[in-house]
N, C-alpha and C positions, 0 to 999 in steps of 0.2 A: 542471667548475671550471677557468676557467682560470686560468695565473699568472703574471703580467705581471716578463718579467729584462729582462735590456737588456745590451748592450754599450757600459757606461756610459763609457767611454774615450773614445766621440765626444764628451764632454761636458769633460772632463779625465783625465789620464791620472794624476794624484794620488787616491792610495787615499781617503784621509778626506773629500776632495770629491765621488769616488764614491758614497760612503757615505751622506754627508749630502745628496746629490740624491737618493736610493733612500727616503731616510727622507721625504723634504720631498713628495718624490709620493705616499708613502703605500704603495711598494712593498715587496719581501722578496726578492728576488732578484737577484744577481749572473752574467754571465757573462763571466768574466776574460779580457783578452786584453792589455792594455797596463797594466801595474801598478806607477808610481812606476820610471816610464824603463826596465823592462824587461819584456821579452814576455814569457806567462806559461811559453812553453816553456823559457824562458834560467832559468829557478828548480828548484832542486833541491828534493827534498821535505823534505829538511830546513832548507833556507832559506825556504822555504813555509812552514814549522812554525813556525819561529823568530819570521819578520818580516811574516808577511800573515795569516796563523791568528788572533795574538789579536784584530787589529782586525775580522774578521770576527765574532768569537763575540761582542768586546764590542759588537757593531751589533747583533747579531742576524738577520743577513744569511746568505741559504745563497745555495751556487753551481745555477746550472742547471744548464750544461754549459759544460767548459772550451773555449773558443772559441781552441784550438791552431791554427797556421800548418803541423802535421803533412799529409806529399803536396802541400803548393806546392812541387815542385819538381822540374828535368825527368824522365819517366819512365827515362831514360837515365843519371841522377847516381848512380852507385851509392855512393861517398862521403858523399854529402847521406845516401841513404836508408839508409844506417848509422847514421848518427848520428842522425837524427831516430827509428831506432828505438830508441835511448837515451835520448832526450828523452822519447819515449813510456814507458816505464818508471817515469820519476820525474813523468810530468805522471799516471798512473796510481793512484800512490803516493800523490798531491795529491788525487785522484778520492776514494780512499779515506777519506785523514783528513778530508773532507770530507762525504761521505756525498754524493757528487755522481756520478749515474744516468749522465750522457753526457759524451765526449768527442769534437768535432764534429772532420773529416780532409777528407780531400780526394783525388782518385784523378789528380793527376801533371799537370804543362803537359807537352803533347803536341807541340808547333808549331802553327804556322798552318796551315802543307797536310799533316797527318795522317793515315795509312792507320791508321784506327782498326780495319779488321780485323786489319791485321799488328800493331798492338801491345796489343790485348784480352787477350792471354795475358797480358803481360808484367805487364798493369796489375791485371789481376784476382790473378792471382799476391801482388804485391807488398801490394796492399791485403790481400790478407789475413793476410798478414806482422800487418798492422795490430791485424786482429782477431785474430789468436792473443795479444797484447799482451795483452787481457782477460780471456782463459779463468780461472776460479778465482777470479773476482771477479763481481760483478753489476753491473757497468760493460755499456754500448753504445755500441758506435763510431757513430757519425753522420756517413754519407758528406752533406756540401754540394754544392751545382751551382753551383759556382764556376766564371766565365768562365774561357777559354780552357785550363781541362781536359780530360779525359778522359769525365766524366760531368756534362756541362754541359746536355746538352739531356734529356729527358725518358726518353727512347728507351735513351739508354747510362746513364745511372744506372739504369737497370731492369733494365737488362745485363751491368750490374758485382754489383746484387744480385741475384741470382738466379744465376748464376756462384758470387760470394762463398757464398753458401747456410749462411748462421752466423746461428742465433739471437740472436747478440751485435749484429748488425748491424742499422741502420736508416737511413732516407734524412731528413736535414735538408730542409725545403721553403724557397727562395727566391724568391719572386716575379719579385723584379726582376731578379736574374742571369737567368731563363728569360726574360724580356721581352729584356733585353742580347744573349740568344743567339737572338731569333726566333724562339722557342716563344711560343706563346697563354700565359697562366699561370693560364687553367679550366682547358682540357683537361691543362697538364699538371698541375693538382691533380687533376683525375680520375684519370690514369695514374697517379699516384704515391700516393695518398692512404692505400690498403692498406697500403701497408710502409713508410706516414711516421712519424716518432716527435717530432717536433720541426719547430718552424714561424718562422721568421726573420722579423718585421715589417718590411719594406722594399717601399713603390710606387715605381714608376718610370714617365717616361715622355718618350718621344723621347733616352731617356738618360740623364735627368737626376734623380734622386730626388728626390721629391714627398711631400707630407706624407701619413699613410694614408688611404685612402679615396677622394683623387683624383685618383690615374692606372689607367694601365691594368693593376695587376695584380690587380683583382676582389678586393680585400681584403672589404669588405662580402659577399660572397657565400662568399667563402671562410671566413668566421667563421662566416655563419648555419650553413654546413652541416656546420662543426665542431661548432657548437650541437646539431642535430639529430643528428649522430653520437655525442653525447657524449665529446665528447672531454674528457681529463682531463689535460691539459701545459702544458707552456709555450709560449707566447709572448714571442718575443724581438726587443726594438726592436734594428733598426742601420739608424739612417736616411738616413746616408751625405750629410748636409747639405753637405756641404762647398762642390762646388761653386754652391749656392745661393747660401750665406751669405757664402764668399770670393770668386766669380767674376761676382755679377749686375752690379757695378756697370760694369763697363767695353761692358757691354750695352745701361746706359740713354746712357751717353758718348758712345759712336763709331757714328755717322751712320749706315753701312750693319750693324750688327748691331743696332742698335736696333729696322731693321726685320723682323728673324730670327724664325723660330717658337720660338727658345730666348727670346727676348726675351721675346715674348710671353707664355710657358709662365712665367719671371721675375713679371712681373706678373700672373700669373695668382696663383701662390704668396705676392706681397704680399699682393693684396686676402682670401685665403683666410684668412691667417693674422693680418692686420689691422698691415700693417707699411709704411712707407712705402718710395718707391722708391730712394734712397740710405741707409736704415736698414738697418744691418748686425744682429742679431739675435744676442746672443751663443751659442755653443754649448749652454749650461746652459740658457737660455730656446725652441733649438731643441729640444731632446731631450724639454723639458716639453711642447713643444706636441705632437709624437709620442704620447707618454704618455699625453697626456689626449684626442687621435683614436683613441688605442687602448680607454680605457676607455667610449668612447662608441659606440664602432662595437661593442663587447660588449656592450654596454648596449643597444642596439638591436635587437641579434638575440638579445636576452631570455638569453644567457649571464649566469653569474656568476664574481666574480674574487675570488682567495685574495691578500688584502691585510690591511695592517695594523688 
């Protein structure tokens, strides 16, 4: 069974808008990250309680997983990684009153020319700072392969779990960040698949996120064989439209990028999605068409989805 959340913030970052794009698609699930001008990390639990809580019950909305900015930040800030292990506390708190299974993290921006053997300690260490945050709860942390971290490619997030070694802990899968990092994103759904617990809906390709199912991150294969494994989670849009829907048009304008493989790849995603070539697509209309490549490519590989 799967169950279709979303990072509905690429759509609007107004709660009740949220809410009523979740209802309008037929969904049930929230994964909170930008909520009425502030990140979900910047809310206390009792400001949670107070000002986000009743609009959720009265939606009828549960959270997936809080989609925290916890570990973006460099493995060396030890100030930062204080305080975000405070934030972690009350976004915990939020888990709670929520009845919300994960809370998705991140393992530290490393630099660019990174001696990831010399800083494996420090990282694996600190991340599990992370996961001690959960013990006593039936919360899991959800390491992401967020670009230009520590456990970005396939290879070290398998090395940071397995290190880590906490039942509390599980790997988020991202498609398109391992496409961004020059990972395949079969094989590394193969290496990862064991200890995945959560699945991010994002294609990508030559850079540029694409609607699901056609770029290069084997969405279609990767659902069937979620199908055949039975899996039982969520699925979580974040389709990262932006520069589609804000940047294509200076592409079809100016003479020598018109003739670019991004141009191209532009009009490939018009004709896909049935849009013309200076038609801008508002947010709320991209995220729908996401939503309903999602229910279709489950629908194909004979899954079923927990909707309204």
């Amino acid at each position: 069974m799967f169950k279709i959340s979303g990072f509905y913030d690429e759509a609007s970052t107004d709660l009740d808008k949220q809410l009523e794009l979740i209802k309008k698609l037929g969904g049930k699930y929230l994964c909170p990250r930008n909520i009425n001008g502030k990140n979900i990390s910047a809310y206390s639990a009792e400001e949670f309680e107070s000002g986000i809580l009743p609009s959720l019950k009265a939606a009828d909305v549960g959270l997936s997983s809080i989609g925290s900015p916890i570990g973006k930040i460099r493995i060396d800030d030890e100030e930062a990684y204080a305080a975000q292990l405070k934030q972690l506390e009350e976004l915990v708190k939020i888990a709670v009153l929520t009845d919300c299974k994960y809370i998705r993290c991140f393992s530290f921006f490393v630099g660019k020319n990174a001696d990831y053997a010399a800083l494996s300690g420090k990282v694996f260490e600190k991340f599990y700072g992370f996961v001690k945050a959960v013990e006593g709860t039936d919360i899991t942390i959800l390491h992401e392969n967020e670009k230009k971290i520590f456990g970005d490619t396939p290879e070290r997030a398998l090395s940071l779990f397995h290190a880590v070694n906490h039942p509390q802990m599980k790997l988020c899968y991202d498609a398109s960040n391992y496409i961004q990092c020059k990972a395949d994103a079969w094989r590394a759904y193969e290496m990862t698949r064991e200890y995945t617990a959560y699945y991010h809906m994002k294609d990508c390709e030559n850079g540029v996120e694409v609607p699901l199912g056609t770029g290069q991150g084997r969405i279609r294969e990767i659902v069937a064989d979620l199908v055949k494994r039975e899996y039982d989670g969520f699925l979580t849009l974040e389709p990262h439209t932006f520069k589609y829907a804000f940047l294509k048009v200076p592409f079809y304008l100016i003479p020598f990028l018109n003739l670019t493989r991004t141009a191209r790849l532009y009009r490939r995603i018009d004709k896909e999605i049935g849009v013309k070539a200076f038609e801008r697509p508002t947010r709320e209309e991209l995220f729908a068409i996401q939503y309903q490549n999602a229910v279709k490519i489950i629908d194909e590989a004979g899954g079923k989805i927990d909707s309204l």
